[in-house]
C-alpha positions, 0 to 999 in steps of 0.5 A: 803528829810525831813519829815514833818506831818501836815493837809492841807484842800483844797476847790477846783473846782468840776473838780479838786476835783473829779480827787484827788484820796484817794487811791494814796500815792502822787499828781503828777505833773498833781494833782499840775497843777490842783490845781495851775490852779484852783488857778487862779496862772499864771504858766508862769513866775513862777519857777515851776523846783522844784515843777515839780520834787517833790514827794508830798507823804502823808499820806493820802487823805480824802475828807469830805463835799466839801473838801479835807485834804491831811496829808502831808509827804514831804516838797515840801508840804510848798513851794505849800502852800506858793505859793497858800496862795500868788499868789492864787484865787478862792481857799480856803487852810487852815492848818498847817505842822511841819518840822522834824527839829522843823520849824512849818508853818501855813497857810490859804487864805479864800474866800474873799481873807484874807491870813495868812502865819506864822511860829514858831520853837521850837528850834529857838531863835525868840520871837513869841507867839505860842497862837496869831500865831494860833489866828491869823490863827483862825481869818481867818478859816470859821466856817464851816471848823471849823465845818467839821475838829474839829479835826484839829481846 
């Protein structure tokens, strides 16, 4: 298992948003479910094997006006944001996680449905510019989320 560090930020379903808890060191399986069906994501057909064994480790839960940021811990955490960012609705997700091994991914699908999914690695060969990937991601990011989690935008 490698370790990852990032900030994940969620708008999720009152129900949803009230079962998370802060003072927990993971999400189980029941946590993703909830979040995947308050996604509006179809679980059958999808190969969930590798999501229903993971560990979803943070380094923290906090939730702030209507929100929830998760710090996560474990890369399990990319391939749920993937999965949310392109089959979700009905949910908001913004955020980014930088991979031990340099690999950084940024994320956000907004209310209206705009989705954004990019990658930079420090170490690879690829010519990206690091600064138009996070306007890119800006671009989608409402102000309010902006507003709330300053730190992280």
């Amino acid at each position: 298992m490698a370790e990852v560090s990032g900030s994940l930020i969620f708008k999720l379903s009152e129900d949803v948003f009230s079962k998370l808890n802060e003072d927990t060191s993971n999400l189980d399986w029941n946590d993703v479910q909830n979040i995947l069906m308050s996604s509006c994501i179809e679980l059958e057909g999808i190969n969930t094997e590798d999501l229903e064994h993971a560990s979803f480790y943070h380094e923290g839960l906090e939730k702030r006006k209507g929100y929830i940021l998760i710090y996560p811990f474990d890369e399990e955490y990319m391939e749920l944001m993937k999965l949310i960012v392109n089959k979700g609705k009905e949910i908001e997700v913004y955020g980014l996680i930088s991979h031990e091994y340099g690999l950084t991914e940024y994320y956000a699908l907004n209310k209206e449905g705009k989705k954004f999914i990019g990658a930079y690695d420090d170490e690879g060969e690829e010519n990206i510019d690091k600064k138009e990937l996070i306007s890119s991601l800006l671009k989608i990011v409402p102000d309010e989320v902006k507003q709330v989690y300053n730190d992280i935008f």
